[in-house]
C-alpha positions as CSV (number, residue, x, y, z in Angstrom):
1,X,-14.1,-130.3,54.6
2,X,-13.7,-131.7,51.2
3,X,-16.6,-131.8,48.8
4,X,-16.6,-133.1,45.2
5,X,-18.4,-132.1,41.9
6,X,-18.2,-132.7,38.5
7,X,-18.9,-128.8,37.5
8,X,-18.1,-126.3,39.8
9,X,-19.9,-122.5,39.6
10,X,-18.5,-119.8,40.9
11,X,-21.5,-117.1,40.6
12,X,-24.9,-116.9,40.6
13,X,-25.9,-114.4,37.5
14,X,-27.2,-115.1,34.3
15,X,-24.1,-116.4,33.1
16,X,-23.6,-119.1,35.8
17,X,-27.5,-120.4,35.9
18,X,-28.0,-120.8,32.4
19,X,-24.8,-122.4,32.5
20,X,-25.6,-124.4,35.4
21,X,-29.2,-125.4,33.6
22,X,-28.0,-126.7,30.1
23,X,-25.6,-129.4,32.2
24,X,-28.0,-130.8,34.2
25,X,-30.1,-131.7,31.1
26,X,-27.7,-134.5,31.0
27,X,-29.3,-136.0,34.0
28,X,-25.8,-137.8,35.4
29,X,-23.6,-135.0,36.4
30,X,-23.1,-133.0,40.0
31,X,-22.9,-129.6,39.7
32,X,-22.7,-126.8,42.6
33,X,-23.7,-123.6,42.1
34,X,-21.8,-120.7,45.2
35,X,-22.8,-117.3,45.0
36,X,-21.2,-115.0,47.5
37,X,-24.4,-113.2,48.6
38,X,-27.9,-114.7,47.4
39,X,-29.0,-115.5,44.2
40,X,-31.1,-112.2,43.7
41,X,-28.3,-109.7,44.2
42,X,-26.4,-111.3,41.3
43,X,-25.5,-107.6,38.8
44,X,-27.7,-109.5,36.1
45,X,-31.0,-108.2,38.3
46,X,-30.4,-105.1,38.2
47,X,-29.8,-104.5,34.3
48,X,-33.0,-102.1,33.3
49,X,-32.5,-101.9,29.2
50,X,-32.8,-105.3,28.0
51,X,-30.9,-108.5,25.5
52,X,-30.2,-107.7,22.2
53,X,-31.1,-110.5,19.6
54,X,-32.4,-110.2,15.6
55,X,-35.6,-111.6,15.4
56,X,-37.8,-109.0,13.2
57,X,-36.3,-110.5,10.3
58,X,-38.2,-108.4,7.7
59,X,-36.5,-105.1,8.6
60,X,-33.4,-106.8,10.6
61,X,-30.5,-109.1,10.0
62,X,-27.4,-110.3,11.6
63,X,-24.8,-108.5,9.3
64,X,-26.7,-105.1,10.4
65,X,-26.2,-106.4,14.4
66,X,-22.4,-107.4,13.6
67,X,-21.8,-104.1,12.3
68,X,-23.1,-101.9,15.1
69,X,-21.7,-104.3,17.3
70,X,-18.2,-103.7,15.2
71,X,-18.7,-99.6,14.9
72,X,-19.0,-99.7,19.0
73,X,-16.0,-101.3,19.8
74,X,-14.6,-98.8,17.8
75,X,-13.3,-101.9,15.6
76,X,-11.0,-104.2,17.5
77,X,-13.9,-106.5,18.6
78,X,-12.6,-109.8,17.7
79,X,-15.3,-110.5,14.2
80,X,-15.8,-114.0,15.5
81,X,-17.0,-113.6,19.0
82,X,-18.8,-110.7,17.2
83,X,-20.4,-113.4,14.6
84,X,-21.1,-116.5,17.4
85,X,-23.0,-114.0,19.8
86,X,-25.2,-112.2,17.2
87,X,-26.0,-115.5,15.0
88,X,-26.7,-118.0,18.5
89,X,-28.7,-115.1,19.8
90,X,-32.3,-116.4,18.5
91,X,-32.0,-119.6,19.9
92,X,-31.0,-118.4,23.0
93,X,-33.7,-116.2,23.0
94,X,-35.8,-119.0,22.8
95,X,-34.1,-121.1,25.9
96,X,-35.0,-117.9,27.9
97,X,-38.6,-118.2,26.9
98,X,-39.0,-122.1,27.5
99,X,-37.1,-121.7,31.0
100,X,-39.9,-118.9,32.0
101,X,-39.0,-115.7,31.3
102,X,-41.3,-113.1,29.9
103,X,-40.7,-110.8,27.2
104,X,-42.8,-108.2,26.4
105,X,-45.2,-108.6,23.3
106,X,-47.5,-106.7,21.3
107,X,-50.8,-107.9,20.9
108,X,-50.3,-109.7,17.7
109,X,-48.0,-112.2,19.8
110,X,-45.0,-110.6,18.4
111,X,-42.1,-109.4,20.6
112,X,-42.5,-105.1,21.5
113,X,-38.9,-104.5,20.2
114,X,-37.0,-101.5,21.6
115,X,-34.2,-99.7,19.8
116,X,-31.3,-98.3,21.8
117,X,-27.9,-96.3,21.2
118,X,-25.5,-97.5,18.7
119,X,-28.5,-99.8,17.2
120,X,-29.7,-99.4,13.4
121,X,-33.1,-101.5,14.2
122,X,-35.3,-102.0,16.9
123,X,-34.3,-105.2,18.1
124,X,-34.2,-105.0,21.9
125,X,-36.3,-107.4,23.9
126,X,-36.9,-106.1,27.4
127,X,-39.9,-106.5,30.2
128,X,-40.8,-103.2,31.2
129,X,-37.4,-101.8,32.1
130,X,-36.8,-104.2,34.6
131,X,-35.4,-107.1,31.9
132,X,-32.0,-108.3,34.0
133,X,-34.5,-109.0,37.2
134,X,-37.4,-110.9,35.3
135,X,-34.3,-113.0,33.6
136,X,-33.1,-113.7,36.7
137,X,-36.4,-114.9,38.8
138,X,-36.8,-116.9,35.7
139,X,-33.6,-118.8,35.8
140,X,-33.9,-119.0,40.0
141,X,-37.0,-120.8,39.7
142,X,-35.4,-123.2,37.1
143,X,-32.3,-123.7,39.1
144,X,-34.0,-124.0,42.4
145,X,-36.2,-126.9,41.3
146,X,-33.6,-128.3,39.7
147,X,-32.6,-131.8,41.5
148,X,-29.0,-131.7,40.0
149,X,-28.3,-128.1,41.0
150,X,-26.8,-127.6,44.4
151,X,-26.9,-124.1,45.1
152,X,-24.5,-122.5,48.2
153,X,-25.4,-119.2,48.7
154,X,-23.4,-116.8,51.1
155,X,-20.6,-119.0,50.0
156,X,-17.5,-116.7,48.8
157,X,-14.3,-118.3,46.6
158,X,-11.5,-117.4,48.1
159,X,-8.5,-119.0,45.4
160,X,-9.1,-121.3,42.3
161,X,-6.8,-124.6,43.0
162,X,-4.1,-125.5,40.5
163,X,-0.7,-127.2,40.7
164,X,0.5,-124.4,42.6
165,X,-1.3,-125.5,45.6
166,X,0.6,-128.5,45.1
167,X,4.1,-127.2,45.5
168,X,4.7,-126.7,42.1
169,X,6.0,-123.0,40.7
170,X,3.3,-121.9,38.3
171,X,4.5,-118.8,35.9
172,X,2.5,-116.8,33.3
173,X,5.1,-118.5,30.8
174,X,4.2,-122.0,32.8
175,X,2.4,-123.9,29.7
176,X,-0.3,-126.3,31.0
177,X,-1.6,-124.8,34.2
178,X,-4.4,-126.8,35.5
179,X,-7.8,-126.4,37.6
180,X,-9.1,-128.4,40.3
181,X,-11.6,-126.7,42.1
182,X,-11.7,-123.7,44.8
183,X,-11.3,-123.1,48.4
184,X,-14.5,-121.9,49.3
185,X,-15.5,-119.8,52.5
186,X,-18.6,-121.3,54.4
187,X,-19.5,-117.8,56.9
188,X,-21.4,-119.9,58.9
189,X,-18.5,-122.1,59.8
190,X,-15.9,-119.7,59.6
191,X,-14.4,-122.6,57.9
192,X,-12.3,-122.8,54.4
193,X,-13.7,-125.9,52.4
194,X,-12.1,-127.4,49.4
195,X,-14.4,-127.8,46.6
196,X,-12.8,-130.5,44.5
197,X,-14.4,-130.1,40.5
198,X,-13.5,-131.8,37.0
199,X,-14.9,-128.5,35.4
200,X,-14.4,-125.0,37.5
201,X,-16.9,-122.1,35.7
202,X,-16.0,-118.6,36.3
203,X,-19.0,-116.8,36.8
204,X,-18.4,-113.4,39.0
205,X,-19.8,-110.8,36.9
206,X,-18.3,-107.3,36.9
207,X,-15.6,-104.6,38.6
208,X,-17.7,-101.3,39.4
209,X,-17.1,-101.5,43.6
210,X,-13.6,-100.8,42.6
211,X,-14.6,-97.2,41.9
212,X,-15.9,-94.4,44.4
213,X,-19.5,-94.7,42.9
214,X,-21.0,-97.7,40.4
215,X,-24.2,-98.6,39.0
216,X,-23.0,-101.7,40.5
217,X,-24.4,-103.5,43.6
218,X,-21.5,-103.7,46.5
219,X,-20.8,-107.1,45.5
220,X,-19.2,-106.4,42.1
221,X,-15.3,-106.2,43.1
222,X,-13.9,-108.6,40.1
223,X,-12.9,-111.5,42.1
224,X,-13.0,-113.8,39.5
225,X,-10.6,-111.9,37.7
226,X,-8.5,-111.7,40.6
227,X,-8.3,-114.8,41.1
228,X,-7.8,-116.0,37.6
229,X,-5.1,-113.3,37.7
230,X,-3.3,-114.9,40.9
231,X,-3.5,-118.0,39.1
232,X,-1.7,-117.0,36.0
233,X,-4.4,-117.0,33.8
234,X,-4.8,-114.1,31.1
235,X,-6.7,-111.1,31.8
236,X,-7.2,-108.8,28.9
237,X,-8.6,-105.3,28.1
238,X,-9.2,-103.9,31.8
239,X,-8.8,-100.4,30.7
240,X,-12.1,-100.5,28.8
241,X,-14.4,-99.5,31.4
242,X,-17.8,-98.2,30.7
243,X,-19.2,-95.1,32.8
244,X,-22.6,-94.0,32.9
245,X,-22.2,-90.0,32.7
246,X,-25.5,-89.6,34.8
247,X,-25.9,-90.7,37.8
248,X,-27.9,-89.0,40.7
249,X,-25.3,-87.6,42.9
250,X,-25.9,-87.9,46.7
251,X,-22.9,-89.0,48.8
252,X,-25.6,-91.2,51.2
253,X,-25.6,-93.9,47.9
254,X,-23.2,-95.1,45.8
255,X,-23.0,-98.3,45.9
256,X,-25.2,-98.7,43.6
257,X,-25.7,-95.3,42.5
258,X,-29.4,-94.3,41.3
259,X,-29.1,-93.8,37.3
260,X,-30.5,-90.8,35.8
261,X,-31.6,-92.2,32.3
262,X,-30.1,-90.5,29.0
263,X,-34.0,-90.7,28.1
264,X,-34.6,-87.5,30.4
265,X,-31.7,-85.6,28.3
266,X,-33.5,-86.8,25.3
267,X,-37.1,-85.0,26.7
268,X,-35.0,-82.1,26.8
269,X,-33.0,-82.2,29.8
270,X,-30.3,-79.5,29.7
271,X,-26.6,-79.9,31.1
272,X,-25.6,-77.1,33.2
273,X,-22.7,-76.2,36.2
274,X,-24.0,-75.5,39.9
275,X,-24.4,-71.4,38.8
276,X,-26.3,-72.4,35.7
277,X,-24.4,-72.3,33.1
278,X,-24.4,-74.6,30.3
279,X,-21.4,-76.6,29.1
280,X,-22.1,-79.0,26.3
281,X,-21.5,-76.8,23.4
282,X,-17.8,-76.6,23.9
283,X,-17.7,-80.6,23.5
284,X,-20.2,-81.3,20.9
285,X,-22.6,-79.8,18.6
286,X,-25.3,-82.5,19.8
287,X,-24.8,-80.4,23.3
288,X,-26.6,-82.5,26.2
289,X,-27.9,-85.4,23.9
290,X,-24.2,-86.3,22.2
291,X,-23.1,-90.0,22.6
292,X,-22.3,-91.4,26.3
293,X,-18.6,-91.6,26.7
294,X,-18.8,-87.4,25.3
295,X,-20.9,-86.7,27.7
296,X,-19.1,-88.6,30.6
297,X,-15.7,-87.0,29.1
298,X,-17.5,-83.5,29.3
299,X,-18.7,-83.5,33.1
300,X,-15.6,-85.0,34.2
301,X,-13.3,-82.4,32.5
302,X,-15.8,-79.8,33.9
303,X,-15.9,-81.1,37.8
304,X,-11.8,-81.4,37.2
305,X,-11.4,-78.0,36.2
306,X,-13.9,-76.0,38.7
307,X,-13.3,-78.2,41.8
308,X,-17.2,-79.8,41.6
309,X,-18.1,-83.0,43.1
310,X,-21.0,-82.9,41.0
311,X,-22.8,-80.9,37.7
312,X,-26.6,-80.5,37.1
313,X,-29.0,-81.4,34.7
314,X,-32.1,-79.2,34.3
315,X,-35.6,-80.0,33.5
316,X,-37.1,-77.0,34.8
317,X,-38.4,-75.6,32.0
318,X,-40.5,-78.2,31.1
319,X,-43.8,-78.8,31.9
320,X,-43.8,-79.4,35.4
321,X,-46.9,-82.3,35.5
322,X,-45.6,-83.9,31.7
323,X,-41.8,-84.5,33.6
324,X,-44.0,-86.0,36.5
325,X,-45.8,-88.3,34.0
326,X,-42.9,-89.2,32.1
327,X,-40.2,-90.1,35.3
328,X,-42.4,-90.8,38.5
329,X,-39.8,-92.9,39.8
330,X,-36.9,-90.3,39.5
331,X,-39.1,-87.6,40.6
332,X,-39.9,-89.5,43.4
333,X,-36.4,-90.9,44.6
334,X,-35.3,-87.4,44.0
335,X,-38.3,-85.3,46.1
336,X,-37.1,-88.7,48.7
337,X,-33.8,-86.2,48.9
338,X,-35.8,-83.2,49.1
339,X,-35.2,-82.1,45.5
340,X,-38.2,-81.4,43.9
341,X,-37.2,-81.9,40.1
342,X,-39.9,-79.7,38.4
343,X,-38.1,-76.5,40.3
344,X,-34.5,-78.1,41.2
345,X,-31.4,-78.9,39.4
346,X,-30.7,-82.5,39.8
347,X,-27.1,-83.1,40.7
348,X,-25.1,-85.7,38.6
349,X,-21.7,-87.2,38.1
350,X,-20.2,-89.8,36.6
351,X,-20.1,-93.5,37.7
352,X,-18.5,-97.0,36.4
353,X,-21.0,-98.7,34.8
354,X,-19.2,-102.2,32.8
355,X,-16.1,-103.7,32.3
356,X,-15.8,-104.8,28.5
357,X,-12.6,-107.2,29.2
358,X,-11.8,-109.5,32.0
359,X,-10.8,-112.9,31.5
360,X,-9.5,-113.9,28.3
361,X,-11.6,-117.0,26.9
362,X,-11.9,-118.4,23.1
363,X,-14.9,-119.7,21.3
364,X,-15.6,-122.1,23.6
365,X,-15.5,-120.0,26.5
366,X,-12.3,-121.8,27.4
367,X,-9.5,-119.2,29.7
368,X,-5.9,-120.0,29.6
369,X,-6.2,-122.3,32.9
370,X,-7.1,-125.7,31.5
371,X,-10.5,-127.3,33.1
372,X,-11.3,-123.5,33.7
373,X,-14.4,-121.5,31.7
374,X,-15.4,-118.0,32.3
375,X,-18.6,-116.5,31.3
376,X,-20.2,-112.7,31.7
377,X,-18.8,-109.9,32.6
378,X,-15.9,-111.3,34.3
379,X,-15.2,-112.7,30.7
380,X,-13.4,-111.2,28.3
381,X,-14.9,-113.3,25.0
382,X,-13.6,-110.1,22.4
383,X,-17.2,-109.1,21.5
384,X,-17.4,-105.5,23.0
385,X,-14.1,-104.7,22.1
386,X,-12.9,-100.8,22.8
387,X,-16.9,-99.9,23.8
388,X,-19.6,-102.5,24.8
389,X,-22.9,-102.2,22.2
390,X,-26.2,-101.2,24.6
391,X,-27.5,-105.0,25.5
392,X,-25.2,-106.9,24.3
393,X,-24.1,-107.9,27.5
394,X,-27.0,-110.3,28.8
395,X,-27.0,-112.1,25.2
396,X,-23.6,-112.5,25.5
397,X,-23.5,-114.5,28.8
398,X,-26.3,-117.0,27.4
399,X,-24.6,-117.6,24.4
400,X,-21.0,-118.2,25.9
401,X,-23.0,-120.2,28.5
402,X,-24.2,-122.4,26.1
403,X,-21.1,-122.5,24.4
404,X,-19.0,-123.7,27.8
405,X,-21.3,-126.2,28.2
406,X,-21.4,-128.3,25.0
407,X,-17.6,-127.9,25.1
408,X,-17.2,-129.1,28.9
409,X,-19.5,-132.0,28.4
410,X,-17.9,-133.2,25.5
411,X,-14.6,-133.6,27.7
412,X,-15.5,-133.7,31.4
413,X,-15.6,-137.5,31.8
414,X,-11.6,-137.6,30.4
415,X,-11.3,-136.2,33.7
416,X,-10.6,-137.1,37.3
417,X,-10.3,-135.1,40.5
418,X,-7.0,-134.5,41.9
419,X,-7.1,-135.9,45.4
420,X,-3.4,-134.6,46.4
421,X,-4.7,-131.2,46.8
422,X,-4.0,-130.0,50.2
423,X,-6.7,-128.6,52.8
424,X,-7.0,-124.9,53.5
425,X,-4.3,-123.9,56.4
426,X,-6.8,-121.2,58.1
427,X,-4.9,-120.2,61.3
428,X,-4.8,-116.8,62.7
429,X,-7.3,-114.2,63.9
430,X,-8.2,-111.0,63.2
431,X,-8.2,-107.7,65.8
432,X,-11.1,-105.3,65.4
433,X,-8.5,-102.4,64.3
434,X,-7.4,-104.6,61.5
435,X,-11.3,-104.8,60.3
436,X,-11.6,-100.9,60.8
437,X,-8.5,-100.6,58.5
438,X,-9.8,-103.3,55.6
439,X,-13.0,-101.0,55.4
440,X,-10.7,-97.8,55.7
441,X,-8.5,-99.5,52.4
442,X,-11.7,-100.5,50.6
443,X,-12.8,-96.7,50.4
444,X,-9.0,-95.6,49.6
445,X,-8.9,-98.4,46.4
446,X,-12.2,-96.0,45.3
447,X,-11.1,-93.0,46.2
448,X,-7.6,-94.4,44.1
449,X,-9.5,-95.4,40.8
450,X,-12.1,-92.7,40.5
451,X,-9.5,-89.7,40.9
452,X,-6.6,-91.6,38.4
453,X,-7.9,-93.6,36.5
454,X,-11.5,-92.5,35.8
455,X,-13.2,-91.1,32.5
456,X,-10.2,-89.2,31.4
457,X,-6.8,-90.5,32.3
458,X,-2.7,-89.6,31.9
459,X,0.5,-91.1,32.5
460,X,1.0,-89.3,35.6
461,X,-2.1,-89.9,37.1
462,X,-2.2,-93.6,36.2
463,X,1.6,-94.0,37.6
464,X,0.4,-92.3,40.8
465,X,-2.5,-94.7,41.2
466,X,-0.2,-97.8,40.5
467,X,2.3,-96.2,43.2
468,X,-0.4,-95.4,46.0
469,X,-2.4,-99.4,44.9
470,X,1.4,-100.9,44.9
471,X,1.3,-99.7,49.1
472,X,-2.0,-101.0,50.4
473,X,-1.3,-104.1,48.2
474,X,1.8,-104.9,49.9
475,X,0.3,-103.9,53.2
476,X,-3.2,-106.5,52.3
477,X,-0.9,-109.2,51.7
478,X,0.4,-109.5,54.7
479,X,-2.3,-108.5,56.6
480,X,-3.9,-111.9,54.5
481,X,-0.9,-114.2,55.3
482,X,-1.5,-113.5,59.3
483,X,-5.2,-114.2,59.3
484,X,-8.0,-116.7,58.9
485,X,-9.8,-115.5,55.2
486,X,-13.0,-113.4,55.9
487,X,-15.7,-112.2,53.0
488,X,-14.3,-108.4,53.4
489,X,-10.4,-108.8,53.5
490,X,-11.0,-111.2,49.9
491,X,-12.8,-108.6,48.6
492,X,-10.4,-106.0,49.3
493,X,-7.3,-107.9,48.3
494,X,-9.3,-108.4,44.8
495,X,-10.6,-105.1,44.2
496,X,-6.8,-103.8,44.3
497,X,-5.6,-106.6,42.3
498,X,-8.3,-105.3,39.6
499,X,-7.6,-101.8,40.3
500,X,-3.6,-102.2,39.5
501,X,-4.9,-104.5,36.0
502,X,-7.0,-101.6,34.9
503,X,-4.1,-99.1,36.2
504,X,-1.6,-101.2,34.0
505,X,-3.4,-102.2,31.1
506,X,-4.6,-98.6,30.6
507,X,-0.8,-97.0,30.8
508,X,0.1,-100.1,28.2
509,X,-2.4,-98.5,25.5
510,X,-0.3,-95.7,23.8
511,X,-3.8,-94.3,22.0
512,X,-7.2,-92.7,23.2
513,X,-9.6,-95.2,21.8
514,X,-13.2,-96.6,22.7
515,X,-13.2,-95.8,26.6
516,X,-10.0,-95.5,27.1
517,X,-9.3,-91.4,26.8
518,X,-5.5,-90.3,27.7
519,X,-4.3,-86.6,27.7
520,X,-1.0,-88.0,26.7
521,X,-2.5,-89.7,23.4
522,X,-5.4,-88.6,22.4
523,X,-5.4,-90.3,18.9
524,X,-6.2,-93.5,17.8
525,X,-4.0,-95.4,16.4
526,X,-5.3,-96.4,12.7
527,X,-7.5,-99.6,12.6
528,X,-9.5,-100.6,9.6
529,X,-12.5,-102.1,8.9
């Protein structure tokens, strides 16, 4: 089946319905909106902290939020993404409100700012600590009544279409490769639709199912940056991923993982090994409260060197009903695991959390693949740089968002669809035992990129993990050439072409810097401000 639209979504967070939202204002234009899942598993609801924007103006100012911003990224954010994201963030702010999402305020009317790592103001707009979920029932609402809007949910991309599906050889070198759409899974047909689009927006959000255990919900394998990747686009800065050094360890959940927030090592949780004894103070002289990726750093060279799948972080000296009072949702999920926190180490490890690069765009949001925007976390806009600022990530997708779509309306109606583009040749079936093996390789790509190429990384351990990724990809491609598409073996033929990106972008940087920590270079290069 062949379906055609002006603007074509691919993802359902933040970053695609705000996107989605500001072209429909123009009232003429047909825009489809396919999410792989539904629209409320998108990552965006499950970010807790909050969107970073200036708007105390008597103690705050953008210079001070481009600076952090800078300091974070450990200085090779790119200044003007840094600039366009902290000076459009007020007026995006305001977008949010009018579409019907609530901030909480302070009873004057003002907003109740938080401050977070890494931030020299308070200047953090949240809703309890459930902001990413109330920003994204407010945008559903919006999109959902929104006559313009088609949305196709359980609906999973499969390839972007360019001239290569035409029979002509596309190259990275190749200059003026071209979008037209996406084949498109339909699970209820079994079917592989061709969704012809003047405008394709990459909207996929992050990469964490590629690792063992994520913050992430199942769905984020990177396809978008797969498939950009396939395409020849430019992909950029995959060996800047962000890990959360505490999350809850329990081998039933970790997809997501439960997060233990820093905010219990600042009421005085203590770091400790299995037998008790406490670690921090050969890393840091901040011990259990020092910066995230020296924490992460710590507990993984600990677990590495005394065989632990997990450490512990202690809270038992403290008042037993005041911890109670303060975390009643992680003493709870934890006594659900028959841990009782106020008597019982809580077991933690490591998990991936973001990825800071993806798909390289400019200003206007625009990748290498003409007709083609990305926006989010599959984007790689240059704002986070070597370390992504706390909430920075939400503003970001609105303001790239709204930057895609003035520059996509401005030159959608210069173009046509391309009607030559073939139909989907879906032939072939799959046996039960290949099934068994696609869910056998899915846990192997983890089990891969959480021993090699985790928090703390070397040559030899990255070259193994392209070696052992370089087998099951060869082995997933031919599995894919011999069988009708399905949801699982997509997502596994993505996750290792994101896997081998991070594996080979991280052995291309010959320096430790921002998240990026090598054994074999543990100095930064020099950068100045």
């Amino acid at each position: 089946m062949v379906k055609k639209y002006d603007f074509l979504i691919i993802g359902g967070g933040v970053a695609g319905m705000s996107f989605a939202l500001k072209v429909a204002r123009e009232k003429k234009y047909s825009i489809a909106l396919c999410c792989k899942t539904t629209l409320d598993e998108a990552n965006t609801a499950k970010a807790q902290g909050g969107i970073a924007s200036v708007t105390n103006l008597l103690v705050d100012d953008f210079d001070q939020h481009i600076h952090d911003t800078m300091v974070a990224g450990d200085w090779i954010s790119d200044l003007d993404a840094v600039r366009q994201v902290v000076t459009n963030a007020p007026e995006q702010i305001m977008e949010l409100v009018n579409w019907g999402v609530n901030f909480d305020k302070k009873e004057d009317g003002s907003f109740d700012l938080h401050r977070e790592g890494g931030h020299g103001q308070f200047r953090i707009l949240h809703h309890a600590d459930d902001t990413g979920f109330e920003i994204q029932r407010g945008l559903m609402e919006a999109v959902r009544s929104n006559p313009y809007i088609d949305v196709f949910e359980n609906h999973f991309a499969v390839e972007i279409i360019t001239q290569h599906h035409l029979g002509v050889r596309v190259t990275r070198r190749t200059p003026d490769v071209e979008c037209y759409g996406a084949y498109i899974l339909n699970p209820e047909t079994q079917k592989v639709d061709t969704y012809l689009a003047k405008v394709t927006l990459m909207a996929t959000g992050g990469t964490g199912s590629v690792y063992a255990t994520t913050t992430n919900p199942n769905i984020a394998t990177g396809d978008g940056i797969a498939m950009v990747y396939r395409a020849k686009g430019r992909v950029q800065d995959m060996e800047f991923v962000q890990f959360h050094p505490t999350a809850l360890y329990n081998p039933d959940e970790t997809h997501p993982a439960y997060l233990i927030t820093e905010a219990m090592r600042g009421y005085g949780g203590i770091l400790r090994l299995p037998n008790g004894e406490e670690f921090m103070q050969k890393y840091d002289e901040r011990l259990s409260l020092a910066p995230r990726d020296i924490v992460a750093r710590a507990i993984d060279n600990e677990m590495k060197v005394h065989a632990l799948d997990h450490v512990c972080l202690d809270v038992t000296h403290k008042d037993p009903e005041e911890t109670k009072h303060h975390f009643p949702n992680i003493y709870a999920k934890c006594l659900s695991i028959g841990i009782d926190i106020t008597k019982e180490y809580i077991p933690v490890a490591p998990c991936a959390h973001y990825m800071c690069g993806g798909i390289k765009v400019n200003l206007d949001a625009e990748s290498s693949i003409h007709r083609l925007y990305a926006v989010g976390e599959c984007s790689c806009t240059g704002l986070h740089g070597g370390n992504r600022l706390a909430s920075n990530s939400l503003i970001e997708a609105v303001v790239y968002a709204d930057a895609a779509a003035k520059h996509s309306l401005q030159v959608v109606d210069s173009y046509s669809f391309n009607e030559k583009v073939p139909e989907w040749n879906d032939e072939g079936t799959m046996s039960v035992e290949e099934k068994v093996l696609i869910a056998q390789d899915v846990k192997e790509v983890g089990q891969i990129m959480s021993t090699y190429v985790g928090i703390v990384r070397s040559d030899l351990r990255l070259r193994r993990a392209w070696e052992r990724l370089d087998l099951l990809y060869e082995e997933t491609e031919d599995l894919f050439r011999r069988v009708k598409p399905t949801k699982e073996i997509c997502e596994l033929r993505n996750m290792i072409n994101v896997g081998y990106l991070i594996t080979r972008q991280a052995l291309e940087r010959k320096e430790s810097r921002g998240l990026h920590y090598t054994i074999d270079y543990p100095h930064a290069q020099e950068h100045h401000e």
